[in-house]
C-alpha positions in Angstrom: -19.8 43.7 110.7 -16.9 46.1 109.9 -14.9 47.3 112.9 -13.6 50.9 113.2 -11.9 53.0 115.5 -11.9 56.3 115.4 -8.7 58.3 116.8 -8.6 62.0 117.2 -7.8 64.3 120.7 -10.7 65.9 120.1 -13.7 64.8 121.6 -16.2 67.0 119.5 -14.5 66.2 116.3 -15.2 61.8 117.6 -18.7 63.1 118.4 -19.5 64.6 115.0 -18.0 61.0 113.6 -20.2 58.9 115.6 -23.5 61.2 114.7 -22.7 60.3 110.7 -21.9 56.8 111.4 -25.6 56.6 112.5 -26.1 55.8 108.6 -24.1 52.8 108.1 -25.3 50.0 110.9 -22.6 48.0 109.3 -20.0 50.1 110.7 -19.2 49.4 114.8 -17.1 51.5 116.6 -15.4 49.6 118.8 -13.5 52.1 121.0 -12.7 55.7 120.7 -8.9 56.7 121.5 -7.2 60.2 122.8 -4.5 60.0 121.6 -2.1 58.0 119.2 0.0 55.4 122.3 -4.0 54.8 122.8 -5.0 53.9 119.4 -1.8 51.8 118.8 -3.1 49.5 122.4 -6.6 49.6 120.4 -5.7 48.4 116.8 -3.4 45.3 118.5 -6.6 44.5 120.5 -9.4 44.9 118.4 -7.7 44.5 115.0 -9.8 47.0 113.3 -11.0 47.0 109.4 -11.4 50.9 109.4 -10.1 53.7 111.4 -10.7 57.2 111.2 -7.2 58.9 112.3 -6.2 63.0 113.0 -2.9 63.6 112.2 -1.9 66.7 114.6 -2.4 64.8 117.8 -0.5 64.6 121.3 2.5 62.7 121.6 2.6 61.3 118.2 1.2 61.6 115.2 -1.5 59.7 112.9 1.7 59.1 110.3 3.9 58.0 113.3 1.0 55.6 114.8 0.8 54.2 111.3 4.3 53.9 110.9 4.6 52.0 113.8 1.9 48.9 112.6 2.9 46.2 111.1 0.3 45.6 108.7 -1.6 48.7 108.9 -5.6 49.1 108.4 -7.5 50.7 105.9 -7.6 54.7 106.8 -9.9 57.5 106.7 -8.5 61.0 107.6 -10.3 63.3 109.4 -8.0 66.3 109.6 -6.8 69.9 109.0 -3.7 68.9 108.6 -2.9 70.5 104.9 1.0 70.6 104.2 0.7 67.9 102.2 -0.8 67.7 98.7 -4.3 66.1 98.4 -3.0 64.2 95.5 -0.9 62.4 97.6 -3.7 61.0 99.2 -5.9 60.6 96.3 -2.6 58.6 94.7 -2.9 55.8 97.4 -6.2 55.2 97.8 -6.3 56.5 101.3 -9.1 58.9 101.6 -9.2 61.9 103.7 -11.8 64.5 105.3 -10.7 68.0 105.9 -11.8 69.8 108.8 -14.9 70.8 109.2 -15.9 68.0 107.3 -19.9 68.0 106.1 -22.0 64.9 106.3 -22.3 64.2 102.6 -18.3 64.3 102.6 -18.1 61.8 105.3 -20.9 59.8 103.7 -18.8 59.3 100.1 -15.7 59.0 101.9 -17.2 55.7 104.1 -18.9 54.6 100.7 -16.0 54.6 98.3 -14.5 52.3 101.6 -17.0 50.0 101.5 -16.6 49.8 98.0 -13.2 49.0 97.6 -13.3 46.7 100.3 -16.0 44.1 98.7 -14.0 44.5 96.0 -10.2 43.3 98.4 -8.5 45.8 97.6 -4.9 45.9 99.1 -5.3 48.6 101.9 -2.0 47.4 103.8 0.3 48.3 100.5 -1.4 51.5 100.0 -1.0 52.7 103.4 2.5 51.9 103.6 3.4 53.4 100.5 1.7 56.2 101.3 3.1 56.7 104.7 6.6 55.9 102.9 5.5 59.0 100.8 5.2 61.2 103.3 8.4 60.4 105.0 10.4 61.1 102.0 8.4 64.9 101.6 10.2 65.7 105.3 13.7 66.5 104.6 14.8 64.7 107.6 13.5 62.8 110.8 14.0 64.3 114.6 13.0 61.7 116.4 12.2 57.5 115.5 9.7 55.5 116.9 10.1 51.9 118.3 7.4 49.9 119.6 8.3 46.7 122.1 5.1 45.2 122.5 2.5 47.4 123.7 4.7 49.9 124.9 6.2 52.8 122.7 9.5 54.8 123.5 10.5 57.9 121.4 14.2 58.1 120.5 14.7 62.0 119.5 17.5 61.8 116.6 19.8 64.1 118.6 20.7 60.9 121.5 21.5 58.6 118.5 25.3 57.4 118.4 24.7 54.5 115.5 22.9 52.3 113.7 23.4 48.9 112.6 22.0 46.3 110.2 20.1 44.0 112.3 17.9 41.4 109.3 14.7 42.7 108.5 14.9 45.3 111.3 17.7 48.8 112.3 19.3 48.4 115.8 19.1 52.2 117.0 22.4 52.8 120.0 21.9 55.6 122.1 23.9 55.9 126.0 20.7 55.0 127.4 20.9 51.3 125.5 19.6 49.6 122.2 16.6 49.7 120.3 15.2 47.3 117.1 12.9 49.6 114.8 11.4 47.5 111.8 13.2 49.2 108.9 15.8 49.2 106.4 19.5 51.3 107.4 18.7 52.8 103.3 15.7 54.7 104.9 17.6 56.2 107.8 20.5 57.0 105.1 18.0 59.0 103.0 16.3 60.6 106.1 19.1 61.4 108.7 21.1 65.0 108.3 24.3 63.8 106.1 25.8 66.5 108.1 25.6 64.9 111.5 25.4 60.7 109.9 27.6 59.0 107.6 26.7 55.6 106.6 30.2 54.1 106.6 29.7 50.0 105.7 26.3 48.9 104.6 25.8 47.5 108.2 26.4 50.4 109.8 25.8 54.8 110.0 27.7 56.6 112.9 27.2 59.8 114.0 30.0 62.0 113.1 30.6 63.4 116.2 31.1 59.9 118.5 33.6 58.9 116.2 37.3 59.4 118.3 39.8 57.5 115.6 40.0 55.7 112.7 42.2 52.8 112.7 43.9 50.6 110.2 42.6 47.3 110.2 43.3 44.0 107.8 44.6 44.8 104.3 44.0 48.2 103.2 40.6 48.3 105.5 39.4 50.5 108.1 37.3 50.7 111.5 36.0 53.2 113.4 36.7 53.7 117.5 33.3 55.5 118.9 33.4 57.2 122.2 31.6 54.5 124.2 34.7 52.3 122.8 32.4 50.6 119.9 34.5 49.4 117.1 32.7 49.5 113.9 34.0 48.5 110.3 34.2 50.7 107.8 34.3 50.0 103.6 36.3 51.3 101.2 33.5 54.0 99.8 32.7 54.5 103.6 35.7 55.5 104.3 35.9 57.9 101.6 32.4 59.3 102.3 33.9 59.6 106.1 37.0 61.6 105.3 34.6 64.0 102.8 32.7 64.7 105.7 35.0 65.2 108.5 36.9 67.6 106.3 33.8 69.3 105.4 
């Protein structure tokens, strides 16, 4: 039996689902979800084989939820979400239903699924580098996601004062406390406004505008003093990049 879930705010749009899933009685739906906090709650109880996931939902979206799993399920969008290229989806292996989405749409869509999945194929890698795809088509991020076990908090970019190197994972500082996010400080380099964050060691990216001094420290190094009296190191090319952009 193949477990699905299928996630969308709409409750027409899950009914319409359900009616074409009538055809495959080897497919069980084993909740419907609202919204996106819901379906994450849903996937780490029922550990799901397929979902069906919107994009445009309340409070976050099908790329955030995804971006918040750790090994994500095989996905099926069902969505008019069109600002990015089909391609992209076709590329990965991920297959996708535009709104309104006809029966005999559905019906290849769940096919070419069952398909690939007598065959193992590697959904997990292809959603992740899909959803790494899609993050690097938005210029930059306004807000990160962090999940401590089932609960979810949403860090808009704007309260961030740094970032540090933390293993496998990016401790996120804001004046309300920490945060781990599972994620590299390379990704948060690439996707935060250069403008307003300089990565200045490869432990750490400040924002530019918590930073009060820059001291000497040991031979010819650096550190930075924040406002909330953090002292952070600072590298030779951070240093450089730091100047560049305080001057700028």
């Amino acid at each position: 039996m193949i477990k699905a879930l299928i996630i969308d705010d709409e409750p027409l749009a899950r009914s319409i689902l359900l009616e074409y899933l009538i055809d495959f009685p080897e497919i069980q739906v084993v909740k419907e979800c609202n919204d996106g906090f819901e379906a994450a709650k849903a996937i780490a109880e029922f550990e799901p084989h397929l979902i069906f996931l919107d994009i445009q939902m309340p409070k976050i979206t099908g790329f955030e939820l995804l971006e918040l799993l750790e090994d994500p399920p095989p996905v099926i969008f069902t969505t008019a979400y069109e600002e990015f290229a089909i391609q992209a989806f076709e590329q990965h292996a991920i297959d996708y239903l535009l709104k309104p989405i006809s029966k005999a749409r559905f019906t290849k869509a769940v096919q070419k699924f069952i398909a690939q999945n007598n065959a193992n194929s590697s959904y997990q890698q292809k959603t992740k580098s899909f959803i790494q795809k899609v993050t690097e088509n938005n210029r930059y991020i306004d807000r990160v996601l962090v999940r401590t076990g089932n609960n979810i908090k949403i860090i808009p970019v704007s309260k961030i004062n740094y970032l540090a190197a933390d293993d496998d994972y990016v401790c996120i500082y804001t004046d309300e406390g920490s945060a781990l996010k599972k994620n590299t400080l390379s990704y948060f380099e690439q996707n935060l406004d250069e403008k307003e964050f300089v990565r200045v060691h490869r432990s750490f990216i400040v924002r530019l505008n918590q930073v009060i001094r820059i001291e000497p420290y040991d031979k010819d190094g650096h550190k930075l003093i924040l406002k909330d009296k953090t002292s952070i190191s600072v590298s030779k090319s951070g240093y450089t990049k730091l100047k560049k952009a305080l001057e700028g």
